[in-house]
C-alpha positions in Angstrom: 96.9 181.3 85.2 94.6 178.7 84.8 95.4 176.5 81.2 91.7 176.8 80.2 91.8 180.7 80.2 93.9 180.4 77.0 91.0 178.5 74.8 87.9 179.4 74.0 84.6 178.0 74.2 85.0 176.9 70.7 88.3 175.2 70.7 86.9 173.9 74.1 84.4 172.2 72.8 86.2 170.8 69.6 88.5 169.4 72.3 85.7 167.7 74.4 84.3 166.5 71.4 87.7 164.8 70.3 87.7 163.2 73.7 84.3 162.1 73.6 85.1 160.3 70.2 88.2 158.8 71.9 86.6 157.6 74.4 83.5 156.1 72.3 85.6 154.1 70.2 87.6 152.6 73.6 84.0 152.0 75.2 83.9 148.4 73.3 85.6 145.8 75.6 87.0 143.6 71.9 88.6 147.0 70.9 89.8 147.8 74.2 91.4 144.3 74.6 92.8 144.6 71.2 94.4 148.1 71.9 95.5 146.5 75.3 97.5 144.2 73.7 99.1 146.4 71.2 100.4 149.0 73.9 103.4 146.6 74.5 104.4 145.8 70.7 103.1 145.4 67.5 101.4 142.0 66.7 99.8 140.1 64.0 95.9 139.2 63.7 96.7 135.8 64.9 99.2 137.1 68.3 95.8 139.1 68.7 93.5 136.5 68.4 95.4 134.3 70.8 96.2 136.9 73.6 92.6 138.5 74.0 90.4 135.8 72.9 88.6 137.8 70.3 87.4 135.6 67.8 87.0 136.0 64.4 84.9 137.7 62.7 85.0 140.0 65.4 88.5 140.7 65.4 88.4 142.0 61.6 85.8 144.0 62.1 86.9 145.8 65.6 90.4 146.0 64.1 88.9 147.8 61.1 86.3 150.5 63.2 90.3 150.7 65.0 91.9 151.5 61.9 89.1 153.7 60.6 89.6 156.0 64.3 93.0 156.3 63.3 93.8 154.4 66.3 95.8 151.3 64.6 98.0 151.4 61.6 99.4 148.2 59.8 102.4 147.1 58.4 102.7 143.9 55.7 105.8 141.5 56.3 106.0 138.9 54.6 102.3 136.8 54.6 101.5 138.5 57.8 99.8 142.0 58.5 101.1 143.8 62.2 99.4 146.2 64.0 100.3 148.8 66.2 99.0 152.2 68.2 99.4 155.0 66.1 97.4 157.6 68.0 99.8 158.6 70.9 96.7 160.0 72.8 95.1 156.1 72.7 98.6 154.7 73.9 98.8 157.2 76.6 95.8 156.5 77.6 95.8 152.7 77.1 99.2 153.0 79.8 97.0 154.7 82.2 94.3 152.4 81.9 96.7 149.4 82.4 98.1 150.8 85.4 94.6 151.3 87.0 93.3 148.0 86.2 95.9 145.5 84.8 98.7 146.2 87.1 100.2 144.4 90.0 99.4 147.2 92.5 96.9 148.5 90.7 94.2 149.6 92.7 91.1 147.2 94.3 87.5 148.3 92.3 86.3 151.4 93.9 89.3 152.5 95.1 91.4 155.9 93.9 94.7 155.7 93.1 96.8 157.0 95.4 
């Protein structure tokens, strides 16, 4: 039995549409860079800053349209605010997406994975 026979159009469609949203809000190379270096660990705005090369006030504001998504969430310690993937969709996803084009085998442009 095919998985889509089980949903209807409705539901279908709600479901595209929460993809399509997903994959609006990764189609920004600053917020993908910043959700790239979040899959790992959580970091603070200036680990961020350093790692991607997003520079202020850039940073804020993609790490705010981030937090808005529901994407990030933050944590205060101390004088410093952390940030971390909270949606386990955008952390699967980021992990896919860094094993198509970040990692050491990953494969050449053009290419399918295997």
């Amino acid at each position: 039995m095919n998985s889509t026979e089980n949903c209807s159009h409705a539901s279908l469609r709600d479901h595209a549409a929460q993809a399509c949203g997903l994959l609006k809000t990764l189609a920004n190379e600053d917020r993908l860079l910043l959700l790239c270096a979040l899959a790992e660990t959580r970091k603070n705005v200036g680990e961020l800053e350093q790692l991607t090369g997003v520079a202020q006030p850039s940073l804020s504001q993609q790490l705010g349209v981030l937090r808005n998504e529901g994407l990030v969430e933050t944590s205060k310690e101390g004088r410093y605010v952390y940030y971390r993937i909270k949606d386990a969709r955008a952390e699967y996803l980021m992990r896919a997406l860094w094993e198509l084009f970040c990692a050491p085998d990953a494969p050449s442009s053009g290419g399918a994975p295997d």
